[in-house]
C-alpha positions as CSV (number, residue, x, y, z in Angstrom):
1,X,61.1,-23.6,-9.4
2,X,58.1,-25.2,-7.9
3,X,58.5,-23.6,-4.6
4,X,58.7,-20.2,-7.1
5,X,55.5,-20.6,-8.5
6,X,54.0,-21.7,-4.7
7,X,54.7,-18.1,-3.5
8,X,54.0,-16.3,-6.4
9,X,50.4,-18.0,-6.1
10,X,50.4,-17.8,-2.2
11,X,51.3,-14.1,-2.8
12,X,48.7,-13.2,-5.2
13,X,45.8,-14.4,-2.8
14,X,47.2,-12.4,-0.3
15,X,46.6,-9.4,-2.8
16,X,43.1,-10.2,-3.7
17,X,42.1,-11.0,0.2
18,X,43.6,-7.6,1.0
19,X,41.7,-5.7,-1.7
20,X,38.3,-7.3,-1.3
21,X,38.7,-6.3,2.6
22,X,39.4,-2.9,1.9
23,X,36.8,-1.9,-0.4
24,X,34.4,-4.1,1.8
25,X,32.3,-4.9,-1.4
26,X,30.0,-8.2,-0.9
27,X,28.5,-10.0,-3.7
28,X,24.5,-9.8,-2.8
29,X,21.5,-10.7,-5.0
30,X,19.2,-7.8,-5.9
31,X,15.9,-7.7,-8.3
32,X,15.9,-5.4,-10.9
33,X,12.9,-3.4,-12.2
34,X,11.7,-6.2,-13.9
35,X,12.1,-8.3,-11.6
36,X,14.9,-10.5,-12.8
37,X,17.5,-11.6,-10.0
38,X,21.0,-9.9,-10.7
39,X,24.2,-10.3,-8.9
40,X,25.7,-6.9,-8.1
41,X,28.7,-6.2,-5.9
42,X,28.1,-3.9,-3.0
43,X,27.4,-0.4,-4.3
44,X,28.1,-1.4,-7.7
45,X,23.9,-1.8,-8.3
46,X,24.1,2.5,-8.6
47,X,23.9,3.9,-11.0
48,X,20.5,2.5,-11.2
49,X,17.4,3.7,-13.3
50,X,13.8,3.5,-11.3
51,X,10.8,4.6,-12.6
52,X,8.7,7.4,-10.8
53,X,4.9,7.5,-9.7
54,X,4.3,9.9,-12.8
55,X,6.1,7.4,-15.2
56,X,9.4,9.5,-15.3
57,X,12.9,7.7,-15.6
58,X,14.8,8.6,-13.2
59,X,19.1,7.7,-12.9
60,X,20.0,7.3,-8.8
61,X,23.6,8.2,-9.1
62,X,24.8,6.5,-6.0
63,X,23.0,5.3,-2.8
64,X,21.2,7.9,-1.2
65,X,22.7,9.3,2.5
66,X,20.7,13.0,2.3
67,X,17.0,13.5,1.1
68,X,14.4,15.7,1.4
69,X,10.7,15.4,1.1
70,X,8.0,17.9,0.4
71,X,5.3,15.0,0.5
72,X,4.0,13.9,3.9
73,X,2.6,10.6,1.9
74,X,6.3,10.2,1.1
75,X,7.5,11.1,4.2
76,X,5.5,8.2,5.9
77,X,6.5,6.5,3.4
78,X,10.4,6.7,4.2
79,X,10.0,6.2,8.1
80,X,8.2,3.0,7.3
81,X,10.5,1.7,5.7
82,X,13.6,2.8,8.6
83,X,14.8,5.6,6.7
84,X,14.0,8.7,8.8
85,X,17.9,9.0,9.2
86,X,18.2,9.8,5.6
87,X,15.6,13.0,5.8
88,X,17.5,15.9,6.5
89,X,14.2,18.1,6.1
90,X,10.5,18.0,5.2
91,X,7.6,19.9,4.4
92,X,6.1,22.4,6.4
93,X,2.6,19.8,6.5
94,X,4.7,16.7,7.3
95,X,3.2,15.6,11.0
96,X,3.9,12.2,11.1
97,X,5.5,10.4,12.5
98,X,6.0,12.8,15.4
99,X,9.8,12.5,14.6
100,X,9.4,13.8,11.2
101,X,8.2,17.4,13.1
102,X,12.0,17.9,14.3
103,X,13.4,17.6,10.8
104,X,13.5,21.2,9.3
105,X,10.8,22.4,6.9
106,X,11.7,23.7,3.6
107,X,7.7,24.7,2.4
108,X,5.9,22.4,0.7
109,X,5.4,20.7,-3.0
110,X,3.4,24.4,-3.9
111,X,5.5,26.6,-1.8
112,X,8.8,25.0,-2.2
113,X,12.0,27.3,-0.5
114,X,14.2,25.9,-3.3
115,X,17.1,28.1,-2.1
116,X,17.2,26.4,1.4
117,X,17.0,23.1,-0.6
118,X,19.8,23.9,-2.8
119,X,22.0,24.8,0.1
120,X,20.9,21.1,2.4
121,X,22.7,19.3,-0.8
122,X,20.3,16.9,-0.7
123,X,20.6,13.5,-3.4
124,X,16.7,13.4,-3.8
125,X,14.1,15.5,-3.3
126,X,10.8,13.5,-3.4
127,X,7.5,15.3,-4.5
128,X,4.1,15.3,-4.6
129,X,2.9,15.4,-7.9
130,X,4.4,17.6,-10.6
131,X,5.0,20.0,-7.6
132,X,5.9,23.6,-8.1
133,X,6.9,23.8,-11.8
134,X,9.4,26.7,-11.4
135,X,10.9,25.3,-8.1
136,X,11.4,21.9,-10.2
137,X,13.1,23.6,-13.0
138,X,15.2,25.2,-10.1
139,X,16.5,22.2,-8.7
140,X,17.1,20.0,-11.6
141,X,19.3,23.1,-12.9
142,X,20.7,22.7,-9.4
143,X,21.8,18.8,-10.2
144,X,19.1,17.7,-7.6
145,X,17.6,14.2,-8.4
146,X,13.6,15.2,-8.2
147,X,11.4,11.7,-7.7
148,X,7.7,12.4,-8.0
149,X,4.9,10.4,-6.5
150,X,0.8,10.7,-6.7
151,X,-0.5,7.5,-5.7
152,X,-4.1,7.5,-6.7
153,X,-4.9,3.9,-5.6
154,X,-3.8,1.3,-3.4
155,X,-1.5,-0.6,-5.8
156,X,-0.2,3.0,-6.4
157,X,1.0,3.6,-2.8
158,X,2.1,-0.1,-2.8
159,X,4.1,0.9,-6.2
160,X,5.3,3.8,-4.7
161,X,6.9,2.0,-1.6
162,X,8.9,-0.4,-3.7
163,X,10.3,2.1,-5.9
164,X,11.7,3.8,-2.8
165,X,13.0,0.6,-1.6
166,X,14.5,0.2,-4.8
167,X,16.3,3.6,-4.8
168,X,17.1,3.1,-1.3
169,X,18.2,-1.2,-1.8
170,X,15.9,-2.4,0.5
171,X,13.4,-3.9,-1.6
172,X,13.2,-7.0,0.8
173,X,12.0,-4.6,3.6
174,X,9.2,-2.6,1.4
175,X,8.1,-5.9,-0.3
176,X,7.3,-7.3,3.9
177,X,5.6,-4.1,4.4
178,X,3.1,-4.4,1.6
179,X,2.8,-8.1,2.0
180,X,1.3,-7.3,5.6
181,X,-0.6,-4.2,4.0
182,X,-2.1,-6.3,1.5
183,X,-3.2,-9.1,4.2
184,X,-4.7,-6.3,6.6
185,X,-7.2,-5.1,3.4
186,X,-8.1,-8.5,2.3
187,X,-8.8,-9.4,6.0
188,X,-11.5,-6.1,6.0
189,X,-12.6,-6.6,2.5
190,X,-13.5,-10.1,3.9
191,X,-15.5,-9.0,6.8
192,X,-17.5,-6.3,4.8
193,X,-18.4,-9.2,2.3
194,X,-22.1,-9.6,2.3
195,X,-23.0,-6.8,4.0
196,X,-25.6,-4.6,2.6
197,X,-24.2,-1.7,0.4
198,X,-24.5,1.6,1.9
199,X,-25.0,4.8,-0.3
200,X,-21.9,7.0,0.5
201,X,-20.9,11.0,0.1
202,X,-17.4,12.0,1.3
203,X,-16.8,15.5,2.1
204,X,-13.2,16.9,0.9
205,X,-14.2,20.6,1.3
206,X,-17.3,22.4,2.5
207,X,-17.0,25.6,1.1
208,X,-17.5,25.5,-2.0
209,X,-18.5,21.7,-1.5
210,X,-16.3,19.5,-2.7
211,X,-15.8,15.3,-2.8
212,X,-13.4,12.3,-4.1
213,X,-15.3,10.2,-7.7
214,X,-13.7,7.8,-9.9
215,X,-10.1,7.6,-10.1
216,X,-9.5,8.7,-6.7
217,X,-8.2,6.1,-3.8
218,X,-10.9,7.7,-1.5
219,X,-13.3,6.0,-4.2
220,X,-11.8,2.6,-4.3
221,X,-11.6,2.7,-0.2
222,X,-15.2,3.7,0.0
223,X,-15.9,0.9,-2.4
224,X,-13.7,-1.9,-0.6
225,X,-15.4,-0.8,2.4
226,X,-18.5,-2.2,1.5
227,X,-20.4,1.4,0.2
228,X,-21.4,3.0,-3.1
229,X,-20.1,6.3,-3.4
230,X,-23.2,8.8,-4.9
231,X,-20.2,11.1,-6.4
232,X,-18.4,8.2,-8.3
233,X,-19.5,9.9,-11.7
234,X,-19.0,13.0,-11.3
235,X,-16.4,15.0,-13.4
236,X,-13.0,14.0,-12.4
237,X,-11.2,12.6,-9.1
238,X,-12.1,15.9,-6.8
239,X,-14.9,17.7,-8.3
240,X,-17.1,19.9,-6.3
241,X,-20.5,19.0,-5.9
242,X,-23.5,20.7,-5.4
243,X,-25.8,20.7,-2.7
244,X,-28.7,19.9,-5.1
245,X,-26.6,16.8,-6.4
246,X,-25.8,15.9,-2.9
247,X,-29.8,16.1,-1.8
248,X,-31.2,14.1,-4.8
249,X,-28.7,11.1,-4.0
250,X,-29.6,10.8,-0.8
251,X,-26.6,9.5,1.0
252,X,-27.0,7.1,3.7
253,X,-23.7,7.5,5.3
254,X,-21.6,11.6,5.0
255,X,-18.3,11.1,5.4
256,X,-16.7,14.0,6.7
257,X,-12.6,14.7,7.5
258,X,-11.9,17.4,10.3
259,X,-10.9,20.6,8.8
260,X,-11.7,22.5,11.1
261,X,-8.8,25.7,11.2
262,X,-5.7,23.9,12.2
263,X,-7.2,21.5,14.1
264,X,-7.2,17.9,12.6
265,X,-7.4,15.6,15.7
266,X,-10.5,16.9,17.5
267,X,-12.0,16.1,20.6
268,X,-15.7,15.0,21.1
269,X,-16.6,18.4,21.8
270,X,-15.1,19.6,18.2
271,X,-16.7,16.2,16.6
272,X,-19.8,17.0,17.6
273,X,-19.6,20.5,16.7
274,X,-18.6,19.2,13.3
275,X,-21.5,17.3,13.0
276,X,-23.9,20.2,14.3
277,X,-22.6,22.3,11.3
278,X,-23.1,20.0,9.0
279,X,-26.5,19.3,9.9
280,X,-27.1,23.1,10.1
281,X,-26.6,23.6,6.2
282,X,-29.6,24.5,4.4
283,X,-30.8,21.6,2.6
284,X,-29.4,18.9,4.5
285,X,-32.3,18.5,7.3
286,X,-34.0,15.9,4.6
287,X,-30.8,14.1,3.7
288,X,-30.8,10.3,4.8
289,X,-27.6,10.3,6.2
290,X,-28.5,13.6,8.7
291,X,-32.1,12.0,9.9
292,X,-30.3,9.2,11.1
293,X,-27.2,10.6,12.7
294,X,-24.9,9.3,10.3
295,X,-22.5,11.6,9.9
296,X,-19.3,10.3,10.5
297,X,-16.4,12.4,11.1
298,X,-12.6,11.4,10.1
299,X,-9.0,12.4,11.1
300,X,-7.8,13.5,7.8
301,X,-4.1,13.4,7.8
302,X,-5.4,9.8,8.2
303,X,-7.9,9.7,5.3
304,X,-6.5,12.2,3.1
305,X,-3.0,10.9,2.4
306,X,-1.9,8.2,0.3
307,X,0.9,6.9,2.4
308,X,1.5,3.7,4.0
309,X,-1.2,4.8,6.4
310,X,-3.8,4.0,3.6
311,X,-4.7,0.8,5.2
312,X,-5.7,2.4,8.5
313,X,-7.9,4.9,6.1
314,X,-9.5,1.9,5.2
315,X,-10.6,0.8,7.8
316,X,-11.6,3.8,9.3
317,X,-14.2,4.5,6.3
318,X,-15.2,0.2,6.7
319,X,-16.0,1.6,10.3
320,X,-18.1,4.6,9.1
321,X,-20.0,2.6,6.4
322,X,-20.5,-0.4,8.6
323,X,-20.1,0.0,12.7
324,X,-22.0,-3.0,13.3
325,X,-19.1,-4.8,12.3
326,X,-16.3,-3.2,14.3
């Protein structure tokens, strides 16, 4: 009888060690989104609920393999954190990394091809904003998990990179990221201490003039980066601004991203010829910032998206504002 009861027990281990090898399913320790430790069993954390950059819940039905983005903040985003595999196409204005320009374009957040989208089968779409309202109702109709992201600050984009590594499982990678974001602006909001404040405009459009006030992460880097920006209370985060305005505050430093056709990343020829039209604007001979030659320009697929690259926009306005430094 004893020798029964040996191999009915031997027996039944053999059972257990045979079905935990074949569904390959590892006890790990994830955080959840309040940042309690949980034990979960392989992919036994999906579904999962995650919260979006607009406040949205969103359900991740199982771990994502296919996705598509239609935000080139996102986009960098996703190759930061190793998961340019996963994109099986972007936007038409997604540039970087250079990789991302093989991946197939399927329009953009405003101009979204929804009918290509729907065919690609991706899991999530990630957007910009509230993106194209009729192309949103599209897919969602379609069964296509839409995750929407506007950072409009730093701890935004930061927020934003742990909710993907969330969706993805990789918190662990997107928390490292930030950690070494977070040292790299300390480290220039450090060396900007003490330094005199410098008066600020920043340029998002020239015709009709337009700039970046309170509640905009172009204001918060301008004002980490040791300057006062003359637009901050103006009427919502991209107003335009008139030249009047811009002439009476008196800007010591003009801040100026290259839009220039299609050409972002100009040469010193095209910076200078920036610069020469600027200058050339009726009212501007008298401003502070264009008697002194400080009009600096920026590489705006840099400047103008917040990305993980947000840091790097940082410290390319701390460089405008303060050269000495740098």
């Amino acid at each position: 009888m004893k020798n029964k009861w040996l191999m009915l027990l031997i027996t039944l281990l053999l059972i257990t060690s045979v079905f935990v090898g074949c569904t390959g399913k590892q006890e790990e320790v994830k955080t959840d989104a309040n940042g309690d430790t949980i034990a979960v069993i392989g992919d036994e954390a999906y579904p999962l609920v995650v919260v979006d950059g607009l406040g949205n819940s969103v359900t991740i039905k199982e771990k994502p393999e296919k996705v598509i983005s239609i935000s080139p903040s996102q986009t960098e985003v996703l190759y930061a954190l190793g998961l340019g595999d996963k994109l099986i196409a972007v936007s038409d204005f997604c540039d970087y990394p250079v990789e991302a320009m093989d991946k197939e374009k399927v329009g953009s957040s405003w101009t979204t091809n929804t009918e290509r989208i729907i065919e690609l089968e991706p899991q999530i779409v990630f957007v910009y904003g509230e993106g194209q309202p009729e192309a949103i109702e599209q897919l969602t109709q379609a069964g296509v998990t839409i995750l929407k992201f506007m950072p409009e600050s730093i701890e935004e984009v930061f927020e934003s990179m742990m909710v993907t590594g969330q969706v993805f499982g990789i918190e662990d990678t997107a928390k490292t990221i930030i950690d070494e974001l977070t040292e790299r602006r300390d480290a220039i909001v450090e060396l900007v201490k003490g330094q005199p404040t410098r008066s600020v405009f920043y340029q998002v459009w020239d015709e009709p003039l337009s700039t970046a006030a309170t509640g905009s992460f172009i204001d918060e880097l301008i004002t980490l980066a040791g300057g006062e920006n003359i637009a901050a209370d103006a009427e919502g985060a991209w107003p335009m601004y008139s030249v009047e305005a811009l002439v009476e505050k008196d800007p010591e430093v003009y801040l100026a991203p290259a839009h220039m056709g299609e050409t972002t990343n100009l040469t010193e020829a095209e910076e200078q010829m920036l610069i020469d039209s600027i200058k050339a604007r009726p009212g501007y001979s008298q401003i502070n910032a264009v008697v002194n030659n400080r009009i600096v320009p920026l590489e705006p697929n840099i400047v103008s998206r917040p990305g993980v690259r947000i840091i790097d926009a940082l410290e390319l306005i701390a460089k405008g504002i303060h050269p000495e430094l740098f």
